[in-house]
PDB file with SEQRES, HELIX, SHEET and CRYST1 records, atoms N, CA, C and O in Angstrom:
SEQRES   1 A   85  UNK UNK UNK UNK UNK UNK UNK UNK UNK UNK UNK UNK UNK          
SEQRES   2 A   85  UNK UNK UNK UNK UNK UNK UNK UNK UNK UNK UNK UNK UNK          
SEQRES   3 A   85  UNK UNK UNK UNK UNK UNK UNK UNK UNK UNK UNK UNK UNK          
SEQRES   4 A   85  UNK UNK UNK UNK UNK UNK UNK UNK UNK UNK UNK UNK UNK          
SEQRES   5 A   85  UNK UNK UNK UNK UNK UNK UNK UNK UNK UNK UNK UNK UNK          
SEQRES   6 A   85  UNK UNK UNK UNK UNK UNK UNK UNK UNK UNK UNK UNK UNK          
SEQRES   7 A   85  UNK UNK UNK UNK UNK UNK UNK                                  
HELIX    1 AA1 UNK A   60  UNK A   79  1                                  20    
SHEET    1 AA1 5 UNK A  30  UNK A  34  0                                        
SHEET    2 AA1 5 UNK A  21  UNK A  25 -1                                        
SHEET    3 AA1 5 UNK A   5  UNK A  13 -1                                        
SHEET    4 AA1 5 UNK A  46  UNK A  49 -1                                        
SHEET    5 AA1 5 UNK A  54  UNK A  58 -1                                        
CRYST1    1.000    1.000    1.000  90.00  90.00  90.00 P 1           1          
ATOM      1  N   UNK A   1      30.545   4.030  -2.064  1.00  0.00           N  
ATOM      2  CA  UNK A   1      29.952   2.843  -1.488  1.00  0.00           C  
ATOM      3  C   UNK A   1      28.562   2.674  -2.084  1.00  0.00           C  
ATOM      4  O   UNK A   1      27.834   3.649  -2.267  1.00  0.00           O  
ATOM      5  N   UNK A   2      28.261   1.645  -2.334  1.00  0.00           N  
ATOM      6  CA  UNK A   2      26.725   0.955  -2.986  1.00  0.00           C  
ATOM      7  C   UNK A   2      26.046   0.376  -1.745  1.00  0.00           C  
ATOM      8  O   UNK A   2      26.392  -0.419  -0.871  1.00  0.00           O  
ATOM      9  N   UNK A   3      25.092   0.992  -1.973  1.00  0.00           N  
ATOM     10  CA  UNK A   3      23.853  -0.077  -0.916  1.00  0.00           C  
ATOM     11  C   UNK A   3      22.547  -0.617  -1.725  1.00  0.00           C  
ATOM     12  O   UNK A   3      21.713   0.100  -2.277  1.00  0.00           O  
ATOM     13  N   UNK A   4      22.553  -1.765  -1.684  1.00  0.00           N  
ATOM     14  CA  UNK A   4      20.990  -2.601  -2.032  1.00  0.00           C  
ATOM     15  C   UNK A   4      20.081  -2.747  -0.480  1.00  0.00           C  
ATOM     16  O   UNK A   4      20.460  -3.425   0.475  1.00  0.00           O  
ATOM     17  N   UNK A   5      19.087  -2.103  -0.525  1.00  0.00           N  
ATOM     18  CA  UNK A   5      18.035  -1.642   0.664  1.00  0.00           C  
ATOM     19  C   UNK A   5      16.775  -2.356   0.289  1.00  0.00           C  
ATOM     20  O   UNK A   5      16.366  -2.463  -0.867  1.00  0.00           O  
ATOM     21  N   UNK A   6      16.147  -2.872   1.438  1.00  0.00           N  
ATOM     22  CA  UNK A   6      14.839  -3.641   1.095  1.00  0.00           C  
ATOM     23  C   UNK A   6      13.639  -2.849   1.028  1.00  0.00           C  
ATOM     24  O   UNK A   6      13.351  -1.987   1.859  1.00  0.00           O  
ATOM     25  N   UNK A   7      13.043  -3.113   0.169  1.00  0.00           N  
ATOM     26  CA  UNK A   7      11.559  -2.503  -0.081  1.00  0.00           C  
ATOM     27  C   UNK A   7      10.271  -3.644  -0.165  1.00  0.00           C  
ATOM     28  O   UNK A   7      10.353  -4.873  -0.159  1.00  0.00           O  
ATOM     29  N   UNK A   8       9.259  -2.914  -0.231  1.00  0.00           N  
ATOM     30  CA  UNK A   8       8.015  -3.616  -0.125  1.00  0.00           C  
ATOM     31  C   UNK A   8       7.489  -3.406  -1.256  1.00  0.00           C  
ATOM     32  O   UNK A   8       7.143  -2.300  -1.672  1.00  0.00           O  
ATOM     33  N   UNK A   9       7.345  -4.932  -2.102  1.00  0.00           N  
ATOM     34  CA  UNK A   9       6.699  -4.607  -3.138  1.00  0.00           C  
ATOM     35  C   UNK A   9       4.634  -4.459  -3.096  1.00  0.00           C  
ATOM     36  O   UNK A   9       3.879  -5.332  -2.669  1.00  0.00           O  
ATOM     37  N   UNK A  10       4.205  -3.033  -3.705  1.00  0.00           N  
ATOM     38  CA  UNK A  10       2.820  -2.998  -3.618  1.00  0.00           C  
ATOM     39  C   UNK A  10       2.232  -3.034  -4.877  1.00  0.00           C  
ATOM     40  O   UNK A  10       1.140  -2.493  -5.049  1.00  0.00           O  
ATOM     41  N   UNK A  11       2.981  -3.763  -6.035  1.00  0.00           N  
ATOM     42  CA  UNK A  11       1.988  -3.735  -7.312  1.00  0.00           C  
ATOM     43  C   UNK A  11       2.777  -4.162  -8.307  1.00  0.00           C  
ATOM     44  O   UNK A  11       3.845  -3.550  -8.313  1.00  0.00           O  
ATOM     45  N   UNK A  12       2.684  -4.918  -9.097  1.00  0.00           N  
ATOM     46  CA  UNK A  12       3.350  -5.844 -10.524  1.00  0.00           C  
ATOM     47  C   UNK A  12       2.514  -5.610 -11.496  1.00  0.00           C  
ATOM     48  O   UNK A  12       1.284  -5.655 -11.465  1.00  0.00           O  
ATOM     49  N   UNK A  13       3.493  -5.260 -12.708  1.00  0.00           N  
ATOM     50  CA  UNK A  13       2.805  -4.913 -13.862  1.00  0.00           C  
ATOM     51  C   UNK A  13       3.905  -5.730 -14.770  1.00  0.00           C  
ATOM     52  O   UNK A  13       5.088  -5.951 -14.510  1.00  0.00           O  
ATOM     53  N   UNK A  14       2.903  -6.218 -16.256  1.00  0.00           N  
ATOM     54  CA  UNK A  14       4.209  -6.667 -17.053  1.00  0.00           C  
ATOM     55  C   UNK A  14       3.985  -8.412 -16.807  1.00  0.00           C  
ATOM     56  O   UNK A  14       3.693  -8.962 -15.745  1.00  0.00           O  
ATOM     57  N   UNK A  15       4.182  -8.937 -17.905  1.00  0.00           N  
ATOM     58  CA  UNK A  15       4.063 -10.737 -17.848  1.00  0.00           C  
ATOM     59  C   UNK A  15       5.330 -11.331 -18.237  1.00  0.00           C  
ATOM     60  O   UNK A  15       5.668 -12.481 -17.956  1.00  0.00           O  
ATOM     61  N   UNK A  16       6.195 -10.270 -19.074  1.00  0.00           N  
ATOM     62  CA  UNK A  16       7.475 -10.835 -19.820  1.00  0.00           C  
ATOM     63  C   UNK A  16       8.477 -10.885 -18.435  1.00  0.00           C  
ATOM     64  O   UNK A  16       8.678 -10.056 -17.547  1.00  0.00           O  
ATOM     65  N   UNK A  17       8.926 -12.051 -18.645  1.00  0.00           N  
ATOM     66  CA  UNK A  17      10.193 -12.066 -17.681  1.00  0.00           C  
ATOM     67  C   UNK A  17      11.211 -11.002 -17.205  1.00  0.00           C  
ATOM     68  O   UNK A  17      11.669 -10.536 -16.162  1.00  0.00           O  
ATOM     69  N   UNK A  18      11.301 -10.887 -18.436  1.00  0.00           N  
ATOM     70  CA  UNK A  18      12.701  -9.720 -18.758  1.00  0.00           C  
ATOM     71  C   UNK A  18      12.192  -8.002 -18.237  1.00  0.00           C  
ATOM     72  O   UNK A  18      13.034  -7.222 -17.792  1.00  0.00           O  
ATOM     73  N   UNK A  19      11.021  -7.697 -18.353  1.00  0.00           N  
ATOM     74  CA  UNK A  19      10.805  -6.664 -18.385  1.00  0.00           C  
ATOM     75  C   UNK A  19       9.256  -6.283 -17.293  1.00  0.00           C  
ATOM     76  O   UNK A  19       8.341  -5.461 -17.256  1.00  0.00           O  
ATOM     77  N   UNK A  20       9.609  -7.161 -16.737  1.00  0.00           N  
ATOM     78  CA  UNK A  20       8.229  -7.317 -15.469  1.00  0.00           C  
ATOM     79  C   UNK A  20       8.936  -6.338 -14.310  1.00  0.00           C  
ATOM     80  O   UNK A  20      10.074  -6.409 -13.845  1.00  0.00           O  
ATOM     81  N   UNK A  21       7.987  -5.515 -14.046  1.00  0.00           N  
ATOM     82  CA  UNK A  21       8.010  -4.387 -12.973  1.00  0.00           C  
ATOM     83  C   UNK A  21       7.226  -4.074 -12.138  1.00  0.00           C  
ATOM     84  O   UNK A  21       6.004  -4.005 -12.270  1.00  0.00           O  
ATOM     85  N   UNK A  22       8.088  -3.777 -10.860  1.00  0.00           N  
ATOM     86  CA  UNK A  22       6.718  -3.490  -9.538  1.00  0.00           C  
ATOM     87  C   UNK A  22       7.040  -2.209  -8.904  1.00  0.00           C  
ATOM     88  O   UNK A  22       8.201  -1.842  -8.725  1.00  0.00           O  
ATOM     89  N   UNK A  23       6.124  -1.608  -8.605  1.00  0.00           N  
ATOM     90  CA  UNK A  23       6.141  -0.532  -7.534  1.00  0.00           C  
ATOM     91  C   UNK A  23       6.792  -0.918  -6.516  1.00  0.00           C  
ATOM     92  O   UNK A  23       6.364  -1.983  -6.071  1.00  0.00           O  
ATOM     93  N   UNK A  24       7.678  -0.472  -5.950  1.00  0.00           N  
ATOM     94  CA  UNK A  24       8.219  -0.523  -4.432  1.00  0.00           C  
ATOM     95  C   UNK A  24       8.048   0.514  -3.877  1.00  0.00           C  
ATOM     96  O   UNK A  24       7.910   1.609  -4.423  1.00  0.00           O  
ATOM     97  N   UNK A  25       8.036   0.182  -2.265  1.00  0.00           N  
ATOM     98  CA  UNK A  25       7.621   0.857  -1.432  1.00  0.00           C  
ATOM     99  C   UNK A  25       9.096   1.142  -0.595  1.00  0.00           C  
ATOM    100  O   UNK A  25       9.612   0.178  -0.029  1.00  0.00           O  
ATOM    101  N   UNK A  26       9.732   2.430  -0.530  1.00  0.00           N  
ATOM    102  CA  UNK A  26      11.018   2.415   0.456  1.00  0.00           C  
ATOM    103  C   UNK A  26      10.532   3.468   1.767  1.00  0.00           C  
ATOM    104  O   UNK A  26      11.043   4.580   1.895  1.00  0.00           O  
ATOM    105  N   UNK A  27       9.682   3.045   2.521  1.00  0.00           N  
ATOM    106  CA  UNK A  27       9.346   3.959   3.582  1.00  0.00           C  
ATOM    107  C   UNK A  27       8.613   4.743   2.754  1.00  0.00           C  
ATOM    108  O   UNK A  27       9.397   5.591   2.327  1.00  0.00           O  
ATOM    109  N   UNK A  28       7.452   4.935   2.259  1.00  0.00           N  
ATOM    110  CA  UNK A  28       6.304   5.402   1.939  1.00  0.00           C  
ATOM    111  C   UNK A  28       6.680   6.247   0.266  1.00  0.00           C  
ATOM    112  O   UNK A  28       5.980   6.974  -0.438  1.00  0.00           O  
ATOM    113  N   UNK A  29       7.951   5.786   0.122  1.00  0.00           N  
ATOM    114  CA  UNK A  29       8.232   6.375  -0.831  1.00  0.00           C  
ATOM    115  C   UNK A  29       8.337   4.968  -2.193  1.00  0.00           C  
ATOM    116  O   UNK A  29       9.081   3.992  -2.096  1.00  0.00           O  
ATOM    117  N   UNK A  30       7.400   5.243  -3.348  1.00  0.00           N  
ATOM    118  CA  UNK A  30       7.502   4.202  -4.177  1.00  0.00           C  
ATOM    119  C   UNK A  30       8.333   4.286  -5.716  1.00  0.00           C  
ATOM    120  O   UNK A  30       8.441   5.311  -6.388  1.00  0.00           O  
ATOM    121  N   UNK A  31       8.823   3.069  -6.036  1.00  0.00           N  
ATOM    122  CA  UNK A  31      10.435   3.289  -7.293  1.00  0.00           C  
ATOM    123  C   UNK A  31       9.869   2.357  -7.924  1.00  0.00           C  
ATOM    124  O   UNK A  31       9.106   1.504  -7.472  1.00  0.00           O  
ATOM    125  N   UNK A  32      10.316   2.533  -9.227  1.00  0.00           N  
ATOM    126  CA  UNK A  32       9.634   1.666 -10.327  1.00  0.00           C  
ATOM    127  C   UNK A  32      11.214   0.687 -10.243  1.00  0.00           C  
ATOM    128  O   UNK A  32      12.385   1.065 -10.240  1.00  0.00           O  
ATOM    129  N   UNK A  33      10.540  -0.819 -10.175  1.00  0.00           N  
ATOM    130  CA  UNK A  33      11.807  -1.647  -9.912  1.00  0.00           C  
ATOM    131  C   UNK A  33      11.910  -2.952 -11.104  1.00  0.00           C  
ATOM    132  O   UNK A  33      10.875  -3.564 -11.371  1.00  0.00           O  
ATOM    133  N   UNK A  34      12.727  -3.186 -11.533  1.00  0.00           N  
ATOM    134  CA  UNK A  34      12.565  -4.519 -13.060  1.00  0.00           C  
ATOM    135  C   UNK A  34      12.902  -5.549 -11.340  1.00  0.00           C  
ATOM    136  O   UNK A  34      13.496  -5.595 -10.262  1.00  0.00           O  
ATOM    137  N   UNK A  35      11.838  -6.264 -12.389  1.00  0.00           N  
ATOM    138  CA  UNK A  35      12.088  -7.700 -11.627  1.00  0.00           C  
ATOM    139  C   UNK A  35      12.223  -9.393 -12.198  1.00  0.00           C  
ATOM    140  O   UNK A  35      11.470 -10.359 -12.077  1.00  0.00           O  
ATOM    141  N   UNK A  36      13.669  -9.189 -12.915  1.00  0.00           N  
ATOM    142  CA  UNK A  36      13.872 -10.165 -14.090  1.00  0.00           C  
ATOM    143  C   UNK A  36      14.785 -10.881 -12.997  1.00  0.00           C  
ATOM    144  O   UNK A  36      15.001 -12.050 -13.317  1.00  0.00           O  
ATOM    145  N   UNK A  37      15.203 -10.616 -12.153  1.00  0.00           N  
ATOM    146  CA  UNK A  37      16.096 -11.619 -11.065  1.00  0.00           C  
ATOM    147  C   UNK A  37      15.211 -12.186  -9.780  1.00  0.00           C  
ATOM    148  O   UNK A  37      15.741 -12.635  -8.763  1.00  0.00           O  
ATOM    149  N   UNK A  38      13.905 -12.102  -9.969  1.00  0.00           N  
ATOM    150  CA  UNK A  38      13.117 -12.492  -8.870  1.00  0.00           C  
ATOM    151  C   UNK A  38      11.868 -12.876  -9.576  1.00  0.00           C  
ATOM    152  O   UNK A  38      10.927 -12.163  -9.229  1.00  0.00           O  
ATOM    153  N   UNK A  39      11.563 -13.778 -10.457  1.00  0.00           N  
ATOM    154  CA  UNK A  39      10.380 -13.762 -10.352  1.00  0.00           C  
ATOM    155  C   UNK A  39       9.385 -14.987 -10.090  1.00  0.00           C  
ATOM    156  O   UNK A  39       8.701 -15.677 -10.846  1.00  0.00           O  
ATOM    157  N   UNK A  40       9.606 -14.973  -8.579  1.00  0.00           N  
ATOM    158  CA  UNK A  40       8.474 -15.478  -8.118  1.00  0.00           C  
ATOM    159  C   UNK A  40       8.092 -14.765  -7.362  1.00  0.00           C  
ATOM    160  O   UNK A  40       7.369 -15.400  -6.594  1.00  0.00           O  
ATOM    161  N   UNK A  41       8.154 -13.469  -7.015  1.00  0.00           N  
ATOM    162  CA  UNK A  41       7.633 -12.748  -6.214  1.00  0.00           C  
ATOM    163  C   UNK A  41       6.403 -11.971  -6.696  1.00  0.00           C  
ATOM    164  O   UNK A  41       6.144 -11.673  -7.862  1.00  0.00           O  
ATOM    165  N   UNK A  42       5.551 -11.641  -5.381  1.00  0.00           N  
ATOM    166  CA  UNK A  42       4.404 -11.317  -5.448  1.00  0.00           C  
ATOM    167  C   UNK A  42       4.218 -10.643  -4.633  1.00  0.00           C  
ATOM    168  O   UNK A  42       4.914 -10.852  -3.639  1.00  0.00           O  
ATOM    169  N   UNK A  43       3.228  -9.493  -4.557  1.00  0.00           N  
ATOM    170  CA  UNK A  43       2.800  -8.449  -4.274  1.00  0.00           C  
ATOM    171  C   UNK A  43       2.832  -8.320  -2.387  1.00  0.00           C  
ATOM    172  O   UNK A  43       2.449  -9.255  -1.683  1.00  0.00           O  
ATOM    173  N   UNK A  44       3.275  -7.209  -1.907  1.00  0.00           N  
ATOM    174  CA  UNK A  44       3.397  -7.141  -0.413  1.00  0.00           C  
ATOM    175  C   UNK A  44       5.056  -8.032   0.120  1.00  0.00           C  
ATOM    176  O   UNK A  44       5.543  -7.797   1.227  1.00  0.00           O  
ATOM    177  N   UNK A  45       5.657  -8.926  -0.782  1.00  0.00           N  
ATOM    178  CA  UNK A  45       6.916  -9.529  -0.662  1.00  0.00           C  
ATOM    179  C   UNK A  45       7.970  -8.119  -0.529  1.00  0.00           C  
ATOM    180  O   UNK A  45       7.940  -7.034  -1.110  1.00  0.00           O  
ATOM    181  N   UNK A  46       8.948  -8.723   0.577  1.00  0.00           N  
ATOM    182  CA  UNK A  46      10.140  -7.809   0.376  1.00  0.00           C  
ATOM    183  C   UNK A  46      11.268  -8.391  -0.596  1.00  0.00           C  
ATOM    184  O   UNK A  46      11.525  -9.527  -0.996  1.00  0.00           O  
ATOM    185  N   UNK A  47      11.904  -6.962  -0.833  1.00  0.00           N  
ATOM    186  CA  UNK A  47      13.112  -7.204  -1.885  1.00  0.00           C  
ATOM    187  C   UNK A  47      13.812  -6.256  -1.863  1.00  0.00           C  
ATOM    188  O   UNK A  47      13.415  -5.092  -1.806  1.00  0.00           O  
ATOM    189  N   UNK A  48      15.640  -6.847  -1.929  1.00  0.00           N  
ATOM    190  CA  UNK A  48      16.661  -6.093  -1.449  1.00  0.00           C  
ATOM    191  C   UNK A  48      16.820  -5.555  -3.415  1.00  0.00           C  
ATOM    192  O   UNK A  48      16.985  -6.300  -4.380  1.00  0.00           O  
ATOM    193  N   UNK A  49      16.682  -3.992  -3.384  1.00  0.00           N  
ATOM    194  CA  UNK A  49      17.181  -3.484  -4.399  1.00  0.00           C  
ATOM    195  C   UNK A  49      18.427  -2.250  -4.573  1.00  0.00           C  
ATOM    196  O   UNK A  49      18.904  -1.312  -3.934  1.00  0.00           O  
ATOM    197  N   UNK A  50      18.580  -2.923  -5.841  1.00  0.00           N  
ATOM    198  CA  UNK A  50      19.819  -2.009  -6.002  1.00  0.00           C  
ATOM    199  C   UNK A  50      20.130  -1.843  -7.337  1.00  0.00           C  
ATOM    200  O   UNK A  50      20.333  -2.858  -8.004  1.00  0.00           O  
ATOM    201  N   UNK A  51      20.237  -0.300  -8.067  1.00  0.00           N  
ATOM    202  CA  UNK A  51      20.337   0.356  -9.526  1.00  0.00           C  
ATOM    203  C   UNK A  51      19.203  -0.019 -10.237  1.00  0.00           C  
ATOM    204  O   UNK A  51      19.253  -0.421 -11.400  1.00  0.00           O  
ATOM    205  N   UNK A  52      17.523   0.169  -9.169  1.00  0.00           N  
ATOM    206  CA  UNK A  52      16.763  -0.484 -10.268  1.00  0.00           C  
ATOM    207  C   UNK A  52      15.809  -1.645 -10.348  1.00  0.00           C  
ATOM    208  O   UNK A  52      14.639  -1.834 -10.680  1.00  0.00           O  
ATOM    209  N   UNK A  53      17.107  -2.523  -9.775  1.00  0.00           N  
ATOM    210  CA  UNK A  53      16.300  -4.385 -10.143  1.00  0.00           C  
ATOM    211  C   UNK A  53      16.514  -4.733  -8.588  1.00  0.00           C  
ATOM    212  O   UNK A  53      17.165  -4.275  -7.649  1.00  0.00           O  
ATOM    213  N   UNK A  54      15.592  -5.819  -8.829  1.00  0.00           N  
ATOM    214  CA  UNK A  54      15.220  -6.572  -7.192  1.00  0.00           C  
ATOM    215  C   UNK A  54      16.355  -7.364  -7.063  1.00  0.00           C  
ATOM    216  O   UNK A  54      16.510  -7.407  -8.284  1.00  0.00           O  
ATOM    217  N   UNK A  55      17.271  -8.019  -6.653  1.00  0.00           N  
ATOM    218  CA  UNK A  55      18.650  -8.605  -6.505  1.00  0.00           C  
ATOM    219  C   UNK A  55      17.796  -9.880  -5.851  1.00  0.00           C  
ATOM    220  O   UNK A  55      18.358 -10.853  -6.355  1.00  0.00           O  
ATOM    221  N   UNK A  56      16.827 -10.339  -5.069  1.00  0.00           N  
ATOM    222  CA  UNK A  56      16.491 -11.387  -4.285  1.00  0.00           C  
ATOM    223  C   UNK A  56      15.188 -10.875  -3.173  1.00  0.00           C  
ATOM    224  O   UNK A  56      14.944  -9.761  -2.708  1.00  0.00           O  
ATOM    225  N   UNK A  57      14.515 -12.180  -2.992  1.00  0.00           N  
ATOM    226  CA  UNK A  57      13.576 -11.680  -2.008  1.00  0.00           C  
ATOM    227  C   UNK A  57      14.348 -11.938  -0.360  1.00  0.00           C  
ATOM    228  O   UNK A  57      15.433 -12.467  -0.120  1.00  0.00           O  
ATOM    229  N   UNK A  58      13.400 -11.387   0.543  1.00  0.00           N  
ATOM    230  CA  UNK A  58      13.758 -11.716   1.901  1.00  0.00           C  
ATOM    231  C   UNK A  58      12.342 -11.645   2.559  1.00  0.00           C  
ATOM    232  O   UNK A  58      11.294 -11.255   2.045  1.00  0.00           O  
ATOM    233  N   UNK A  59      12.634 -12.265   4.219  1.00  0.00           N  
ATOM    234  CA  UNK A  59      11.285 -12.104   4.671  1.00  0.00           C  
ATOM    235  C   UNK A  59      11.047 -11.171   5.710  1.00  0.00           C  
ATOM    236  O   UNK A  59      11.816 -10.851   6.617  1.00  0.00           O  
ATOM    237  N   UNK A  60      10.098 -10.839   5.520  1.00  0.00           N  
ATOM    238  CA  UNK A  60       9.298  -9.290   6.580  1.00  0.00           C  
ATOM    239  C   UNK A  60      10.491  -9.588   7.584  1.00  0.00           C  
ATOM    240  O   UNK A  60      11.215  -8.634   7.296  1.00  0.00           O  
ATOM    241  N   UNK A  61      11.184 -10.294   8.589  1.00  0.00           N  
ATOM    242  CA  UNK A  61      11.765 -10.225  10.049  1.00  0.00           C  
ATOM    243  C   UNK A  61      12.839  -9.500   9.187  1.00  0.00           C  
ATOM    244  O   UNK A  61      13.091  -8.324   9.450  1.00  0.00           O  
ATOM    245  N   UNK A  62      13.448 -10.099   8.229  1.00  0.00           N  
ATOM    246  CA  UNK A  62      14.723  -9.601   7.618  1.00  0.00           C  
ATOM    247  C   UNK A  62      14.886  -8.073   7.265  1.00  0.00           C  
ATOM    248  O   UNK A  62      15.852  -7.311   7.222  1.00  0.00           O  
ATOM    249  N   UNK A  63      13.451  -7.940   7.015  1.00  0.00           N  
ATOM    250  CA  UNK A  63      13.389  -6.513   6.149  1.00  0.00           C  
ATOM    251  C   UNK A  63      13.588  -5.752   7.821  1.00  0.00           C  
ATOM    252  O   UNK A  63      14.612  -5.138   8.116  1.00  0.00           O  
ATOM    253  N   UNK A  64      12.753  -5.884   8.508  1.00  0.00           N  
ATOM    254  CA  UNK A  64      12.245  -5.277   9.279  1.00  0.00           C  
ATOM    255  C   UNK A  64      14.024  -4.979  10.210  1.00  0.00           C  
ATOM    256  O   UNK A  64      14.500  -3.845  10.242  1.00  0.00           O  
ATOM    257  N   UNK A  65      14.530  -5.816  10.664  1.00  0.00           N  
ATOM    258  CA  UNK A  65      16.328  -6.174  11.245  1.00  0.00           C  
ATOM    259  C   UNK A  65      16.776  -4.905  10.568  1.00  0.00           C  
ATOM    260  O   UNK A  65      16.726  -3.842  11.188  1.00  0.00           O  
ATOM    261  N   UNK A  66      17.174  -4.959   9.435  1.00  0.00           N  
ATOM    262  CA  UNK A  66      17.568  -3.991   7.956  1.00  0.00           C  
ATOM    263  C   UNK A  66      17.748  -2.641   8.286  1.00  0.00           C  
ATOM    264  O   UNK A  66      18.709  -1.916   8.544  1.00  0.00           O  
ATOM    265  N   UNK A  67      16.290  -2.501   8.180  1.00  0.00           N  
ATOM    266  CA  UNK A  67      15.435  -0.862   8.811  1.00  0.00           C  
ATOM    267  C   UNK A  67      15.656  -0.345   9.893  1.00  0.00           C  
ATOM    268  O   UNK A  67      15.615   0.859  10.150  1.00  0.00           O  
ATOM    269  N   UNK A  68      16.070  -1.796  11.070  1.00  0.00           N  
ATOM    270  CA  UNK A  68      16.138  -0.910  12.787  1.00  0.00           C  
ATOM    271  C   UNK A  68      17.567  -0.707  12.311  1.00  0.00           C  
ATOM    272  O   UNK A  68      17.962   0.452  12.433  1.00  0.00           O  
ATOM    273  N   UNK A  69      18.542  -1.690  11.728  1.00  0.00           N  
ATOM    274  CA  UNK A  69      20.462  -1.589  11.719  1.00  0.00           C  
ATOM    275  C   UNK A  69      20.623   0.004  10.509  1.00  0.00           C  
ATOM    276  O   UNK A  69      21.700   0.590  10.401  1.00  0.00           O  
ATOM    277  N   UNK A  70      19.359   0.445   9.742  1.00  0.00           N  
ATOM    278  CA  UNK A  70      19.279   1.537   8.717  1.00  0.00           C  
ATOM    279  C   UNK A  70      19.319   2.647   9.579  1.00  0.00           C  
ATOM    280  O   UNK A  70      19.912   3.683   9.276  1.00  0.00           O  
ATOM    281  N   UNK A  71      18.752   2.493  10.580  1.00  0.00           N  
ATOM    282  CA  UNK A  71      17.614   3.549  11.172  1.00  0.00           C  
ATOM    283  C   UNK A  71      19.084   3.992  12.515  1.00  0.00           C  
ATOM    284  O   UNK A  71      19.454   5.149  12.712  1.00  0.00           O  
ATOM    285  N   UNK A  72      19.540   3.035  13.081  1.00  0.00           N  
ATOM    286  CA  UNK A  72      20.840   2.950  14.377  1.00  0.00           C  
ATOM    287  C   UNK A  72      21.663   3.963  13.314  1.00  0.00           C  
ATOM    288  O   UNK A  72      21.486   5.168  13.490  1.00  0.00           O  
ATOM    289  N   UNK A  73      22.262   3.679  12.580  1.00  0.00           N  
ATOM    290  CA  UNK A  73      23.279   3.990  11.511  1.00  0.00           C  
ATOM    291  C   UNK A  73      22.993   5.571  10.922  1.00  0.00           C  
ATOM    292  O   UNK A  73      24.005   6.271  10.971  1.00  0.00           O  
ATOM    293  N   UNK A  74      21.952   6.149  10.452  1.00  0.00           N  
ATOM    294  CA  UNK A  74      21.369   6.728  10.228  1.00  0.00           C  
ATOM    295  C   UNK A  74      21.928   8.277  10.587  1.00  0.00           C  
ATOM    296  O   UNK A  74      22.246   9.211   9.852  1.00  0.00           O  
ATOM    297  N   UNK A  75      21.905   8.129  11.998  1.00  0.00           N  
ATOM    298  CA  UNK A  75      22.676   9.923  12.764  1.00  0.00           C  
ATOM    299  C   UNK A  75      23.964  10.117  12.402  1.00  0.00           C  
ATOM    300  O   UNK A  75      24.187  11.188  11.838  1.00  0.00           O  
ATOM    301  N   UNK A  76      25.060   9.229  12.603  1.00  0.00           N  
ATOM    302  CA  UNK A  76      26.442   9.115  11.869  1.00  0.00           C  
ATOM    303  C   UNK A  76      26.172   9.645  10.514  1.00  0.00           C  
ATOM    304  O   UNK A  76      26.501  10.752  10.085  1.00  0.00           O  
ATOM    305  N   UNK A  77      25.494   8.654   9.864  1.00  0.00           N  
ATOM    306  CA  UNK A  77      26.069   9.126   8.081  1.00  0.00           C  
ATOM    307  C   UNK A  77      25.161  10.680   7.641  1.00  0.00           C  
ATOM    308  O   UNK A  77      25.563  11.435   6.756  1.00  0.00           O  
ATOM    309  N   UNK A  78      24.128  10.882   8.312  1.00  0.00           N  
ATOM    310  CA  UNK A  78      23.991  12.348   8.344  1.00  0.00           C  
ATOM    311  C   UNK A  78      24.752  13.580   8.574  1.00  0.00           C  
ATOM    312  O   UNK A  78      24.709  14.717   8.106  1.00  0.00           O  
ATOM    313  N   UNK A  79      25.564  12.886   9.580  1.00  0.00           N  
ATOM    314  CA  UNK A  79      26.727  14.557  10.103  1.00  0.00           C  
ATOM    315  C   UNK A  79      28.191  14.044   9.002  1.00  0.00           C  
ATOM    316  O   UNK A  79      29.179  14.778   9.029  1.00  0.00           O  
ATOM    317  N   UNK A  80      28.207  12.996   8.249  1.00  0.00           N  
ATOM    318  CA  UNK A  80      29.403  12.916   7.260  1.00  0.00           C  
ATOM    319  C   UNK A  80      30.525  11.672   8.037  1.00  0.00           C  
ATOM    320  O   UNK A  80      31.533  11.118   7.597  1.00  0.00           O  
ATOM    321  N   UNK A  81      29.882  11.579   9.218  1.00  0.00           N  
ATOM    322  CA  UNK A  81      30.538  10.622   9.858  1.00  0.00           C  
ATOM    323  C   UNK A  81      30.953   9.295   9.172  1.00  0.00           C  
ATOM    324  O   UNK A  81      30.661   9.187   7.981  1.00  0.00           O  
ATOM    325  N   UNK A  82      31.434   8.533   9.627  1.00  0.00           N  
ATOM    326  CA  UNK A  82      31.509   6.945   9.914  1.00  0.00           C  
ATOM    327  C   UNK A  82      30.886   6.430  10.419  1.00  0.00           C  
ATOM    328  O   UNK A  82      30.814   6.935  11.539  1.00  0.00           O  
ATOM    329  N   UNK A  83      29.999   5.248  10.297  1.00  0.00           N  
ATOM    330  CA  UNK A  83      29.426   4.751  11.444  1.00  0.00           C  
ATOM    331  C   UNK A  83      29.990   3.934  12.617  1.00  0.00           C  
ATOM    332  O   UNK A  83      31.135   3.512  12.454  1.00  0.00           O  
ATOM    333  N   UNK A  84      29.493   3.699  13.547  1.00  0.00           N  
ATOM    334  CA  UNK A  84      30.331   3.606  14.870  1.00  0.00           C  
ATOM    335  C   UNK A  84      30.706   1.633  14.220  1.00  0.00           C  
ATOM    336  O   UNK A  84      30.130   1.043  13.305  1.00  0.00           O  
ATOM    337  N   UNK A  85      31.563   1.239  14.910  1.00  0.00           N  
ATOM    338  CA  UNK A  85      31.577  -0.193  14.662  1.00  0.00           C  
ATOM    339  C   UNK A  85      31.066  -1.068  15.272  1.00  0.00           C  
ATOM    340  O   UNK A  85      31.193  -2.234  14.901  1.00  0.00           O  
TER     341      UNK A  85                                                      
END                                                                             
């Protein structure tokens, strides 16, 4: 199974389309992310990523929804479980 998870972007480097990159933030932990499928985004914006690249922005309520349905889910997929439905 694949998951694209939202992060907080805290820093853009890079002017070329193709090869413009930001620090993300995944819970205090930061990933170097290409951002050739998003770029109008700007610094402190959330973005759902996945293998890498930003897939789309979303807004803080969205991110934030994400994190509590991440966070519920969370004890299940630790013990190897399923999550409940």
């Amino acid at each position: 199974m694949c998951l694209a998870v939202p992060g907080r972007i805290t820093s853009i480097s890079g002017d070329d389309p193709l090869t413009r990159t930001a620090k993300v933030s995944f819970g205090g932990v930061l990933v170097d992310v290409n951002l050739a499928y998003v770029p109008e985004v700007k610094v402190d914006d959330y973005v759902i990523v996945h293998a890498g690249f930003a897939l789309s922005q979303i807004d803080e309520a969205e991110a934030v929804r994400i994190f509590d349905e991440l966070s519920r889910l969370a004890p299940d997929l630790e013990e190897g479980g399923e999550p409940a439905a």
